[in-house]
C-alpha positions as CSV (number, residue, x, y, z in Angstrom):
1,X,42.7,-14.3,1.6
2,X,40.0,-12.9,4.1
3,X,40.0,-14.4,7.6
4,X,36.8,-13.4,9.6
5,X,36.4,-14.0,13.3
6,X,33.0,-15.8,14.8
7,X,32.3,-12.2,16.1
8,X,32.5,-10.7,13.0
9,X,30.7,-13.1,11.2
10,X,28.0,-12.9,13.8
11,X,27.6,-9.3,13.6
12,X,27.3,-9.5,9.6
13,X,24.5,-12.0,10.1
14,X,22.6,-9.5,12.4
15,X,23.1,-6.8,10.4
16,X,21.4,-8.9,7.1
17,X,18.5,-9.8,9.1
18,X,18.0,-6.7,10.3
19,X,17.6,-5.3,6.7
20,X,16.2,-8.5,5.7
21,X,13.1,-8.0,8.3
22,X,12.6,-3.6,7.6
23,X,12.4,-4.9,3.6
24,X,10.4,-7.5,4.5
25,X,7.8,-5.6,6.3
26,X,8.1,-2.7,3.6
27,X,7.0,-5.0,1.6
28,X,4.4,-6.1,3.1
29,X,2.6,-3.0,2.8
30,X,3.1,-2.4,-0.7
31,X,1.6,-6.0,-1.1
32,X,-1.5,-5.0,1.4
33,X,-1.9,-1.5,-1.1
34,X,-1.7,-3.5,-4.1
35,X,-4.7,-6.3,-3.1
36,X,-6.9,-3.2,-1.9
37,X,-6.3,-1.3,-5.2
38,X,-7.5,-4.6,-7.1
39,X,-10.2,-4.7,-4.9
40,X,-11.4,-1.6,-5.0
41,X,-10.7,-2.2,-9.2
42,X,-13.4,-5.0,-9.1
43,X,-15.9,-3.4,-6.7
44,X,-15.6,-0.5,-9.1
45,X,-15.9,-2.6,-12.6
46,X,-19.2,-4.0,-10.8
47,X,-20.4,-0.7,-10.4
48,X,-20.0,0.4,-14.0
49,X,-21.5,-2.8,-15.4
50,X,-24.7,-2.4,-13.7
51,X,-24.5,1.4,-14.7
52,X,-24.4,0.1,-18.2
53,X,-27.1,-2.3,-17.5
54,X,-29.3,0.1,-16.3
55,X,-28.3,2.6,-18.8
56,X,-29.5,0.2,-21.6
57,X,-32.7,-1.0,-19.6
58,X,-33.6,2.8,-19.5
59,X,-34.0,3.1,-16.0
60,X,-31.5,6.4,-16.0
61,X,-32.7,6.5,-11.9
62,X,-30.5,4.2,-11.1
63,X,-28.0,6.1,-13.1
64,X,-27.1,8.9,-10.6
65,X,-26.1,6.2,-6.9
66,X,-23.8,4.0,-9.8
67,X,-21.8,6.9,-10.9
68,X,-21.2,8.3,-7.4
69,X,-20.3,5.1,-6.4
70,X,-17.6,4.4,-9.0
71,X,-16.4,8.2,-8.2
72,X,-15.8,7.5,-4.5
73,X,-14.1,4.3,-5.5
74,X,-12.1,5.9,-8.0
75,X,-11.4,8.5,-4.9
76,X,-10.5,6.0,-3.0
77,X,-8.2,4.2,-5.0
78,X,-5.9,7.5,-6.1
79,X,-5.7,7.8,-2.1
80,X,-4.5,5.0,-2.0
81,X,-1.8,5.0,-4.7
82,X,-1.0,8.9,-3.8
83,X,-1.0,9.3,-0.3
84,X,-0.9,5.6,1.6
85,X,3.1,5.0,1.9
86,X,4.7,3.7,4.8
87,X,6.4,6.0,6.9
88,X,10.0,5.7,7.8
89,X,10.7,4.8,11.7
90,X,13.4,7.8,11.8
91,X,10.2,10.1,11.2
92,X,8.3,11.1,14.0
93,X,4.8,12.5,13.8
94,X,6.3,16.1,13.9
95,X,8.3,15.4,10.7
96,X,11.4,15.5,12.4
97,X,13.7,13.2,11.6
98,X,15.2,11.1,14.8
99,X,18.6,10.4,15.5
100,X,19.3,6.6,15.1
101,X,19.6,4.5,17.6
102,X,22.8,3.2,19.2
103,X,23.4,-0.7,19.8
């Protein structure tokens, strides 16, 4: 049988809410990447309809702005999934990895 002391039991509860709060706010910006990527889907599925639209109404003018725009939303949407992450706080801008800090 395991007999814990208020200090101990304290210090657990810190420790969970600690990693509770880091996860929490990791999360966060994987849910803010996901809602711009389906943004950026629909914008882009908008784009190609009225390409198709204008494709079948024969007005090819239009043709050239609509399939620029879905390419810079297509850029913009592998930026996001390739090169958006969230960057550890033991990074610093340098790339060195800081030494954590003492409580």
């Amino acid at each position: 049988m395991r007999v814990e002391t208020a200090s101990q039991t304290l210090q657990a509860r810190a420790v969970s809410r600690k990693h509770a709060s880091s996860n929490s706010g990791q999360s966060a910006v994987w849910q803010a990447r996901l809602i711009l990527l389906v943004m950026i889907n629909v914008a882009q599925l908008w784009i190609l309809s009225a390409a198709v639209e204008a494709a079948l109404a024969r007005h090819y003018s239009m043709l050239v702005p609509l399939v620029v725009a879905s390419g810079v939303c297509w850029l913009i949407a592998l930026s996001i999934v390739f090169w958006w992450r969230p960057v550890s706080r033991r990074h610093t801008s340098t790339g060195y990895i800081r030494a954590p800090k003492k409580e």
